[in-house]
C-alpha positions in Angstrom: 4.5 50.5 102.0 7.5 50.4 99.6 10.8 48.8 99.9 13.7 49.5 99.6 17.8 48.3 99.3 20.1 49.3 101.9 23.6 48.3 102.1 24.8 47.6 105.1 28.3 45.9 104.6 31.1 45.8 101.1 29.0 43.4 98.6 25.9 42.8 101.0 22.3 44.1 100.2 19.7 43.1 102.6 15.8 44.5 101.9 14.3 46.8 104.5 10.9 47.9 104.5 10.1 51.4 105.2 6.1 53.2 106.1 5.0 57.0 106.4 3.3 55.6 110.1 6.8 53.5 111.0 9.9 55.4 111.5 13.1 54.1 109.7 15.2 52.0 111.5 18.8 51.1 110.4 21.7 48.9 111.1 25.2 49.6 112.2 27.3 46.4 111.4 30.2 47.5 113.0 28.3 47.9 116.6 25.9 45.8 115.8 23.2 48.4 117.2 19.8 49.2 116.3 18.7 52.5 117.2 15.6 54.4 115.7 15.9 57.7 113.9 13.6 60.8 114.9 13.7 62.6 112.1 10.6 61.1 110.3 8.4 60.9 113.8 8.4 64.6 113.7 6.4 66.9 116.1 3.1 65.3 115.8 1.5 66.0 119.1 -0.4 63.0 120.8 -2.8 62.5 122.4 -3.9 64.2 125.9 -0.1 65.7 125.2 0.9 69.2 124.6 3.8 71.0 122.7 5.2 74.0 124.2 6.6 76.7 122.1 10.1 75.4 121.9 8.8 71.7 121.0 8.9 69.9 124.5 6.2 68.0 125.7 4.0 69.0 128.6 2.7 66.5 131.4 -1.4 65.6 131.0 -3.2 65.6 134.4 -3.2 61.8 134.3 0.5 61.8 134.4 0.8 64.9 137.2 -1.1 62.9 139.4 0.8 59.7 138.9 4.1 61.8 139.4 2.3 63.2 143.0 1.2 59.7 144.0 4.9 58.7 143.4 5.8 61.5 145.6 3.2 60.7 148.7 4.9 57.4 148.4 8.1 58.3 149.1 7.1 61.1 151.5 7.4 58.4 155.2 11.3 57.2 153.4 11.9 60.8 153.1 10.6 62.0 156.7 12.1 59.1 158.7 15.5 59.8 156.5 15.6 63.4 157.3 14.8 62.9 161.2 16.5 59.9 161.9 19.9 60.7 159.4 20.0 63.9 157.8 19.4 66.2 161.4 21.5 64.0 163.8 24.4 64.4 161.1 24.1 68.0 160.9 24.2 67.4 165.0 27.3 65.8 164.4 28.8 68.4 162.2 28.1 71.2 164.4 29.9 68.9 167.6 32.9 68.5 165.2 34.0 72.5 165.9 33.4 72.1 169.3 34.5 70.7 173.2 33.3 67.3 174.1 32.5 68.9 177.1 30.7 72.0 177.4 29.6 74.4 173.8 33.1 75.8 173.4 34.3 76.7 170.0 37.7 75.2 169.0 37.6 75.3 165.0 39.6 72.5 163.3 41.2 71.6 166.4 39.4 68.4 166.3 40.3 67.6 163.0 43.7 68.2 163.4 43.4 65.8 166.5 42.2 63.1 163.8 44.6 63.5 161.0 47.7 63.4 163.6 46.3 60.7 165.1 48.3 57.0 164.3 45.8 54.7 164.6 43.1 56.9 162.6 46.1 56.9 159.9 46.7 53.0 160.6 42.8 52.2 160.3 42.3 54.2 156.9 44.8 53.0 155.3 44.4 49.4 156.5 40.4 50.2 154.9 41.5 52.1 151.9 44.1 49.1 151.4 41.4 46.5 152.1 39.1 48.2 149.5 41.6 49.0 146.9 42.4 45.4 146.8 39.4 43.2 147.4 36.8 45.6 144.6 38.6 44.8 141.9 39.0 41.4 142.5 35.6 40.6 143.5 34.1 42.5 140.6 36.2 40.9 137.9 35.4 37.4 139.2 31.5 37.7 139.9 31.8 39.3 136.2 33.6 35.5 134.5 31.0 33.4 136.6 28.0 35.3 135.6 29.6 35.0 131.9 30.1 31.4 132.3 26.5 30.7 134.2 24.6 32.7 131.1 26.4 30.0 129.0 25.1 27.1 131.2 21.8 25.8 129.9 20.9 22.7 132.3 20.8 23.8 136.1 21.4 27.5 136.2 18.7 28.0 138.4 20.7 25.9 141.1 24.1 27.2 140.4 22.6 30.9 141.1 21.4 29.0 144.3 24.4 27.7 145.5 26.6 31.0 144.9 23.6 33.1 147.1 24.1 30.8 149.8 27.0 32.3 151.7 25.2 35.1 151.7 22.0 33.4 153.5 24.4 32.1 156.0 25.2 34.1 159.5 27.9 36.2 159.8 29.1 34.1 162.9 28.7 31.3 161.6 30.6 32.1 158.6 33.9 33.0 161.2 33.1 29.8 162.5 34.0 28.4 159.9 36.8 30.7 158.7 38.6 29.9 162.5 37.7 26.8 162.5 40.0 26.4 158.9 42.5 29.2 160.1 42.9 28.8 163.7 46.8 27.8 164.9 45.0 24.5 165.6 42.7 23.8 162.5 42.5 22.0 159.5 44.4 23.8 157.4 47.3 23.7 159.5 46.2 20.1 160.4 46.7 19.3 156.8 50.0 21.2 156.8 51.4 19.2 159.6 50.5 15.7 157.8 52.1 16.8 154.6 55.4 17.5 157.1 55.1 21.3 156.6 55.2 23.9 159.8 51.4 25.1 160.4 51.2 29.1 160.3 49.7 31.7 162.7 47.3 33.0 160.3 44.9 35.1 162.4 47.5 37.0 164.4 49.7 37.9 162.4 50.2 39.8 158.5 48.0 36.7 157.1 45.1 37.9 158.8 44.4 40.5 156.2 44.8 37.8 153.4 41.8 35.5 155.2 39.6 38.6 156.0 39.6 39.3 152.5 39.4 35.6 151.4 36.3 35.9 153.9 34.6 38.7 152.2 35.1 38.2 148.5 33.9 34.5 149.4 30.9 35.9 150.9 30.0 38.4 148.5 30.7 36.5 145.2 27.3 35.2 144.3 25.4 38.5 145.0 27.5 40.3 142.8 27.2 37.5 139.9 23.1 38.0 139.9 23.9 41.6 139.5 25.6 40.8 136.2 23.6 38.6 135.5 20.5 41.0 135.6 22.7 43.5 133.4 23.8 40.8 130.9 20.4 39.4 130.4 18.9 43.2 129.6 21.3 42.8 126.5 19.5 42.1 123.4 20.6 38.6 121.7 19.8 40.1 118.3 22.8 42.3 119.0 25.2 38.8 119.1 23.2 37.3 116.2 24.0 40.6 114.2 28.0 40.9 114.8 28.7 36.8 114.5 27.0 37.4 110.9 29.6 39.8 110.6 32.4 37.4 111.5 32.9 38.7 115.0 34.5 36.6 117.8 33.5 35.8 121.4 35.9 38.3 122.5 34.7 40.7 120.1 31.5 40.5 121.2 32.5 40.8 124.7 34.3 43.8 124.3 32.0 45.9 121.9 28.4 44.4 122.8 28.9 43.5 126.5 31.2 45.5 128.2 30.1 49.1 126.8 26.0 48.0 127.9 27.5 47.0 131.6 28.0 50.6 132.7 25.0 50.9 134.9 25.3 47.6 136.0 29.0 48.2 137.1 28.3 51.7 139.2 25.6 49.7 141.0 27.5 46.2 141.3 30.5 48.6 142.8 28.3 50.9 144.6 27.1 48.1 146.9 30.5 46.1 147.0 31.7 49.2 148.5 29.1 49.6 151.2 29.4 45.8 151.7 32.9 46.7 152.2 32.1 48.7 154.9 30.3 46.1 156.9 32.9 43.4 156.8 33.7 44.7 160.4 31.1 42.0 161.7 33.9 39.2 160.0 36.9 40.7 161.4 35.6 41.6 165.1 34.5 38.1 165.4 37.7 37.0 163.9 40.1 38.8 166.1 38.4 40.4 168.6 38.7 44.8 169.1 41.9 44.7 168.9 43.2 42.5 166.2 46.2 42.2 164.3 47.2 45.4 162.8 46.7 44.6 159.3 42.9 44.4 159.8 42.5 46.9 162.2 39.6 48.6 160.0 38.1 52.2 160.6 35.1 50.4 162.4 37.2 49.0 164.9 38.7 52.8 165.9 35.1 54.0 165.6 33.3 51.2 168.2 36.9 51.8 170.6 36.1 56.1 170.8 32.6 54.8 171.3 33.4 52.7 174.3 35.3 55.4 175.7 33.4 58.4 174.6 35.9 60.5 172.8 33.2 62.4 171.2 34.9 65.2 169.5 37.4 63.3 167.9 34.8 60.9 166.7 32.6 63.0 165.1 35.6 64.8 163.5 36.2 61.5 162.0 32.5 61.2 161.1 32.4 64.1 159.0 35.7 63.0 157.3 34.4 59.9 156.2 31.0 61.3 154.6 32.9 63.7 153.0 35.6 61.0 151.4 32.9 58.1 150.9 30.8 61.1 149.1 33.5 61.6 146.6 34.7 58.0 145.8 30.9 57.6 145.3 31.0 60.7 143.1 33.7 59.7 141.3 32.1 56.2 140.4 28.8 58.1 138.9 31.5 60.3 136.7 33.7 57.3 135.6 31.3 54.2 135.4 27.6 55.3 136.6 26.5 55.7 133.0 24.2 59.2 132.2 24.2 62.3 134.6 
């Protein structure tokens, strides 16, 4: 064992120790990173392991059978995805090219049907609008009150309880409350009336939009907080320790220790906003009934109304145009935020 002085900043020496069994580890201030070189490990083969001829590691027989255990596993998922999602989609494909009625072919007809269609156009971009403007929001503020719980030390554990709550609670009675609050007869516009203001029509009319989204960020706050939360605490403190010695700031270690080790965290925190997104149809048919306002008249509302009256081609044309666009906003989340791959 010898040691050795390494410099790690202008006019600061700090001792490191260094072995022929221990690989070299070093510092960069700047990131305030440790990462561990390979270039000492070498290609010593271990144990029960075995080097191919360009260097890469075969799998033992201990770990191929783990990897087929994993596999048996997941084998009922996979079956009861494939026969209860994967073929009745394909069914739906194949109907999208043809008559509701009958096996004739009619090409894009169906689609064409769709995209001309005004309230397909009203509903996606009532959703798309919906999305665009609730994500961000909710993301940014479940990120500042997971940052502010981690800097609570005396009754975390029941603040994390108290922002899961809403999301314990029924959807009904979660509308309950929201009409009871909103309704042209309800407290808020009770309280409007006593202050000598004019109560508003807020569920019938352009506010409705402004409530429903009220409704879901409120309701999805605290599960997106523990998802930061589980992100922030995978962060090692010794990474903070090492920049404040360096005279970094809170916002400097938010911005080059936090935010750059929150990219998984993020794809997955806005993968599931998104599909919770989806499902805020519950809130908004309770709200206003099938045919609400038309500023929350989402794509699930057209979708249960071709249901009811069995327009099958057209809803199945629409089907495959929403797989298709949720697959590439999805996509493009993995390529912009979802980290490695």
């Amino acid at each position: 064992m010898q040691k050795q002085q390494r410099k790690i900043s202008p006019g600061r020496w700090i001792p490191t120790l260094r072995s022929e069994k221990m690989p070299h580890r070093y510092i960069r201030c700047r990131d305030a990173l440790y990462r561990q070189s390979s270039g000492e490990s070498g290609s010593r083969g271990l144990p029960g392991r075995h080097l191919g001829k360009s260097g890469s590691r075969g799998l033992s027989y201990r770990e191929l059978r783990e990897a087929w255990s994993g596999y048996l596993f997941l084998l009922p998922s996979l079956l009861g995805t494939g026969i209860f999602v994967l073929i009745p989609f394909l069914d739906v494909f194949r109907r999208s090219f043809l008559r509701a009625v009958g096996s004739g072919f009619v090409g894009m007809e169906n689609y064409r049907q769709v995209l001309t269609n005004e309230a397909f156009r009203r509903a996606a971009g009532n959703t798309a609008r919906f999305m665009l403007f609730c994500l961000p929001i909710l993301l940014a503020l479940s990120l500042c009150m997971a940052v502010l719980v981690c800097q609570v030390t005396h009754f975390q554990r029941w603040i994390k309880t108290g922002f899961l709550m809403p999301m314990a609670i029924p959807a009904a009675s979660v509308v309950i409350f929201f009409r009871m609050l909103f309704d042209q007869k309800g407290w808020l516009n009770l309280l409007l009336r006593q202050m000598g203001l004019a109560g508003q029509d807020w569920l019938t009319s352009g506010r409705a939009f402004w409530v429903l989204s009220a409704c879901y960020i409120w309701k999805n706050l605290g599960y997106d907080m523990i998802l930061w939360l589980a992100g922030l605490g995978a962060i090692p403190e010794e990474q903070y320790e090492a920049a404040k010695v360096q005279g970094a700031g809170a916002w400097a270690c938010f911005r080059y220790i936090t935010l750059p080790q929150l990219k998984e965290t993020l794809f997955v925190t806005a993968l599931l906003s998104f599909v919770n997104a989806f499902r805020v149809f519950r809130e908004a048919y309770l709200l206003a009934g099938e045919y609400p306002h038309e500023s929350i008249y989402m794509l699930q509302h057209l979708f249960n109304n071709w249901f009811v009256n069995l327009d099958i081609q057209k809803m199945t044309a629409a089907a495959v145009m929403l797989v298709i666009g949720t697959g590439a906003v999805l996509f493009g989340f993995r390529r912009t935020g979802g980290g490695e791959g």
